[in-house]
N, C-alpha and C positions, 0 to 999 in steps of 0.2 A: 504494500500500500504506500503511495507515495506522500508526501506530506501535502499536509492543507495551507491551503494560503495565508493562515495568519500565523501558522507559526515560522514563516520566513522570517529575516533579520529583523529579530524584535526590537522595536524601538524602546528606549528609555523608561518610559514611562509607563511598557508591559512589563517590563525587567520588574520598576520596580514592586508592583500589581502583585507579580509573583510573589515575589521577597516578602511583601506583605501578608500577603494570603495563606504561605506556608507556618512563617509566625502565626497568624489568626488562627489556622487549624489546629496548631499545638497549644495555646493558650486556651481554647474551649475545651481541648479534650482534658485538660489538666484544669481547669476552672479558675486561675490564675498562674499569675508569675511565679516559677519558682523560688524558692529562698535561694541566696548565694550559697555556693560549695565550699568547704572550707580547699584553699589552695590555688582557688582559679585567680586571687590577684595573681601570682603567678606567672600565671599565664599569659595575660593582658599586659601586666608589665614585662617578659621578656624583651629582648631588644631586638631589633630590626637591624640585620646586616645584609652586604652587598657581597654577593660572591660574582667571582670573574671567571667566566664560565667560556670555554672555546665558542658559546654562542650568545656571547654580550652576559650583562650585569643582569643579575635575581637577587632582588629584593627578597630576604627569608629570615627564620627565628628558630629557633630550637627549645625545646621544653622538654625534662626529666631525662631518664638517665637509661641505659640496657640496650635492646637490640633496637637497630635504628629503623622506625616507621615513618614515611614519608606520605603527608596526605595530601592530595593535588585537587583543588576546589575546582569549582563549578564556573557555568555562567554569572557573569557578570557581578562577580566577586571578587573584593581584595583578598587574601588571608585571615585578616578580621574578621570576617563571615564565620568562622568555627565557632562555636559556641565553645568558650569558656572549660564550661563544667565536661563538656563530651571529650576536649582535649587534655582536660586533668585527670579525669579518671584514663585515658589510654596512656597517661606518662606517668601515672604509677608502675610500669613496667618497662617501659619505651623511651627510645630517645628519640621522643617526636619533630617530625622536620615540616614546617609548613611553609610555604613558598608564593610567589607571585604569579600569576601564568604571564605569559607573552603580552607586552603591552601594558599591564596594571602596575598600578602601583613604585614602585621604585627598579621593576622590572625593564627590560630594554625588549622595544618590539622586535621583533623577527619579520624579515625583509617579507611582500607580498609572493604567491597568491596564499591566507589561511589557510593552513590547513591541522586537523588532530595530528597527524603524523608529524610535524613541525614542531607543534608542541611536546610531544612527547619525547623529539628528539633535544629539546633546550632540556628537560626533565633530566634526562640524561645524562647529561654537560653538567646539571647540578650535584646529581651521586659522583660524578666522577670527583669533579672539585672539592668538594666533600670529605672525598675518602671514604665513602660509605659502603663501599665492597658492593654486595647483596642486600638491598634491603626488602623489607614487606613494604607493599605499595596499597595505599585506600585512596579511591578515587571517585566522587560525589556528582553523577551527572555528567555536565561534560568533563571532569576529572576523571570519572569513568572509562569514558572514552579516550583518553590520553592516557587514563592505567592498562586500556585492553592494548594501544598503539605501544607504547612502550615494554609490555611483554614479549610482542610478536617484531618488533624488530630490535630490542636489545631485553633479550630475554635472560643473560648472564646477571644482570642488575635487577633482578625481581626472583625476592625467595618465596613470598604466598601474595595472592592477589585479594584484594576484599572490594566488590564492585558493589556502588550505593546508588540506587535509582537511576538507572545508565540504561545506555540503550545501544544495542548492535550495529555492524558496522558493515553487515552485508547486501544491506537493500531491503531486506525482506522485515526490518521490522514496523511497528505500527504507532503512529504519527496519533497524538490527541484532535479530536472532533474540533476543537474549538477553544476560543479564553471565556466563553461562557459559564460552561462548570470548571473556571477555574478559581474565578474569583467569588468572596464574598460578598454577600448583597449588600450589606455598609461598608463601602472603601475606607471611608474617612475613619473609624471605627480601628479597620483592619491597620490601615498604617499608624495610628497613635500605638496600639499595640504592638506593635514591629519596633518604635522610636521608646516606649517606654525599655523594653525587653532589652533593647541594643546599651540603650543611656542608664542600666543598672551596674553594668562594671566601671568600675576608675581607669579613665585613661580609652575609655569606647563612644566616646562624648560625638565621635563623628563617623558616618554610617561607612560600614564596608564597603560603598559601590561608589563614593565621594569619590577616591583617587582609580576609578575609570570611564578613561574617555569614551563619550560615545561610538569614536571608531573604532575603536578595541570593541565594546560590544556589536556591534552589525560583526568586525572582523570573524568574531565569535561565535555570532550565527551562521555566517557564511563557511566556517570550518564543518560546523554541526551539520549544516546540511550534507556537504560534502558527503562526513563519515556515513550519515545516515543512508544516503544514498550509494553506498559500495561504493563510492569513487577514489577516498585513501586508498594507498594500497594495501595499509597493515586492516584496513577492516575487514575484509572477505577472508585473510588469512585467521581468523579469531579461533578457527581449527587445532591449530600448528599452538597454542597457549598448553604450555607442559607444566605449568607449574600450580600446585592446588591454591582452588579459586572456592571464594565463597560470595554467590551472587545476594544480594539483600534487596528489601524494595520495601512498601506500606502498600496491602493491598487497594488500600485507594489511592493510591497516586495517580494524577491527573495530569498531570504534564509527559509523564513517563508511563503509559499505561503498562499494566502489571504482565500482559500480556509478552512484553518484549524480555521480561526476568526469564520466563520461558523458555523463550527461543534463543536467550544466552544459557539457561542452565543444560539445551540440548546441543548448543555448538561447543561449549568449551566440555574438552574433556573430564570425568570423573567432577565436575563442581557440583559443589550444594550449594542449595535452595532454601534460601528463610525469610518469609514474610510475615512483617506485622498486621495484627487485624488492626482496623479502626487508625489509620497510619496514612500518612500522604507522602509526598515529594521528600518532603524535611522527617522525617521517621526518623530518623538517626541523629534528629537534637529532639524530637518528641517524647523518645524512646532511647534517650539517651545511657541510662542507668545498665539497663537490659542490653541495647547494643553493644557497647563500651567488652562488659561482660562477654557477649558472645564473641567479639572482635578478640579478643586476649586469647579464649581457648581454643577457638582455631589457629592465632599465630603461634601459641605454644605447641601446640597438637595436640592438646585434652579434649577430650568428648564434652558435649555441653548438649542438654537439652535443649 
């Protein structure tokens, strides 16, 4: 199924609809804010350094201490966008690396045409700089999609893979109906709750998607298409992915419908499958407690219900 016309190069002001709306759905299903975690200043205060990467400067931060996990964000996010509390509890064990994509933030674009495979090749250039050997890869959407491109073309650099509301990169997956059922019926509503949520940490006073341009996001869109449509080359290869995957999704995800969790847990080889009930796009700051948890016993290799 090919995509619908409005989710081409989403403009700004769908971006931020989403961001919103995913916040909304996790504060209804929890009836408020949650209280702060003890740790996430932490988090919020690490520092932001420039690695000089064989393909330009990234913008990134590091949090807690062990095997080193690298989580590569979404559309039309800074680094910021992790939620706090979801990155503290995975650097209780981890030495968490969170990063810029191409274009954001204190990041250096990557010469034209966009693509995931581009991206996930600056990804690369960042482990390498690093010194990070192998590490475990989680990738959020179209981080996702830069986590499947970076296994299948620099597959040395990826020990286990954790895909978060993503979607395939063969052609064949299926595109949302619409921004109808995407948003909630009070915007105004939906984004105070996005701005209170965000303006709870010290030092988060200014939203994730501030420091990017709006050409970085179309650029953004214009990659996603791409993958979406088989056209990367690392997408139709998502076959050739040897190394154990664990796909995640919220069965109501609307942007990402749950359908495409499917059709990656039947391409990549030997991956599991775990979906939250009552869960959308953002399931993995919703559900962050539980995720966190499941994320650790798969990176370890313990069984986990």
């Amino acid at each position: 199924m090919r995509a619908a016309d409005g989710w081409r190069a989403l403009p700004r002001e769908i971006v931020l609809g989403l961001v919103a709306a995913s916040v909304s759905f996790a504060l209804s299903a929890c009836g408020s804010a949650p209280a702060k975690a003890p740790g996430t200043a932490s988090v919020v205060s690490a520092p932001v350094r420039i690695a000089h990467t064989r393909l330009g400067a990234v913008g990134y931060r590091v949090v807690g201490s062990g095997p080193p996990l690298v989580l590569i964000m979404g559309h039309g996010w800074t680094m910021e966008g992790w939620d706090p509390r979801l990155v503290h509890a995975l650097a209780l064990h981890n030495r968490v690396v969170m990063f810029d994509n191409s274009g954001v933030g204190l990041t250096q674009a990557l010469p034209p045409p966009p693509s995931i495979d581009a991206m996930a090749d600056q990804t690369s250039a960042l482990i390498d700089t690093l010194g990070l050997g192998r590490p475990d890869v989680l990738g959020w959407s179209m981080g996702g999609m830069i986590a499947q491109a970076l296994a299948v073309l620099h597959p040395a650099q990826v020990r286990r893979l954790v895909l978060c509301a993503t979607f395939p990169g063969t052609g064949a997956g299926v595109l949302p109906s619409g921004h109808g059922s995407i948003f909630p019926a009070n915007q105004a509503k939906a984004y105070d709750a996005f701005r209170a949520a965000i303006s709870e940490y010290p030092g988060s006073a200014s939203p994730p998607w501030s420091a990017v341009p709006t050409a970085t996001t179309v650029a953004q869109s214009v990659a996603e298409t791409y993958w979406s449509d088989g056209i990367d080359p690392a997408g139709p290869k998502t076959t050739r992915i040897s190394v154990p995957t664990l796909i995640t999704d919220g069965t109501e995800d609307q942007l990402d419908p749950v359908s495409n969790d499917y059709i990656l847990a039947r391409l990549i080889p030997r991956a599991r499958l775990v979906l939250y009930p009552d869960a959308g796009h953002g399931f993995l700051f919703q559900e962050g407690t539980r995720f966190a948890s499941l994320a650790e016993s798969f990176l370890t290799g313990h069984p986990s219900s």
